[in-house]
N, C-alpha and C positions, 0 to 999 in steps of 0.2 A: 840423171840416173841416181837412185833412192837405193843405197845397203844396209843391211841389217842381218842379225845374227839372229838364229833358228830359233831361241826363246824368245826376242821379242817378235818374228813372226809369229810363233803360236798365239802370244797374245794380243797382238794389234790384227787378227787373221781380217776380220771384219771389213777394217779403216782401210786396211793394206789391198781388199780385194776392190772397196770402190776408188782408190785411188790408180789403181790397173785400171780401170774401168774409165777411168777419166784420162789417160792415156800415158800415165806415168810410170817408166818404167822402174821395177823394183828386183834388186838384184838379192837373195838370202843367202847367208854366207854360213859356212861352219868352219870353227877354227881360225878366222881371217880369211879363209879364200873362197872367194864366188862358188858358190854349191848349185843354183838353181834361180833362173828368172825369170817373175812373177810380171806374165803379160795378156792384155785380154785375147779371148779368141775371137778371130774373124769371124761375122753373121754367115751362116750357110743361107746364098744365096741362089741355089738351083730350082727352077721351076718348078712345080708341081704338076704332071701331066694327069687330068682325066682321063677318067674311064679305064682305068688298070687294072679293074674288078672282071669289066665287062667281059658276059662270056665265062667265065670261071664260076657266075654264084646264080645259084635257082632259089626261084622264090617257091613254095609248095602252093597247089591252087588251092586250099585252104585257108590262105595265110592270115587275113581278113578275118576268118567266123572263129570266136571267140567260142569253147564249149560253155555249155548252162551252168553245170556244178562252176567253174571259174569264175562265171559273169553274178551265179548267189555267192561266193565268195568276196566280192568287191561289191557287193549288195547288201553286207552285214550279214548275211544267212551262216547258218553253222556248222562250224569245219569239222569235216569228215572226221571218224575216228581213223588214225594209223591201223595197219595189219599189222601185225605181230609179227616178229621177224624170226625166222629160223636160227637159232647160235650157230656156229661151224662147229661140225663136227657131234652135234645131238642129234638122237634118232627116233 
């Protein structure tokens, strides 16, 4: 087990995290006395279960047809002028 004081943790932060990584424990002190130690985390290893979705999400039956102005827009064709927006509060 590897100690060290909270300035040289700030600055070895890097070396200090792959050396946790490599399974070395590292203990950071403040003052002389153990503060906090620096260990990897366990891989979350829980399954992944499909179909979580299912049932919950609709596809629209259009979802597939692309409109025309869209499809001249990824055509090179040329983009719509914006409308003019209302300000809040003008009459």
């Amino acid at each position: 087990m590897k100690s060290i004081n909270i300035q040289q943790a700030k600055t070895h932060l890097s070396r200090l995290l792959e050396e946790a990584l490599a399974g070395e424990e590292i203990v950071i002190a403040k003052a002389g006395r153990p503060y906090v130690k620096l260990v990897p985390c366990p891989p979350d290893r829980t399954a992944r279960s499909l179909g979580g979705w299912e049932g919950k999400v609709r596809m629209a039956d259009d979802f597939d047809e692309t409109p025309a102005d869209v499809l001249n827009l990824f055509e090179g064709g040329p983009v719509p002028a914006a409308k003019p927006r209302r300000r809040r509060g003008a009459k």
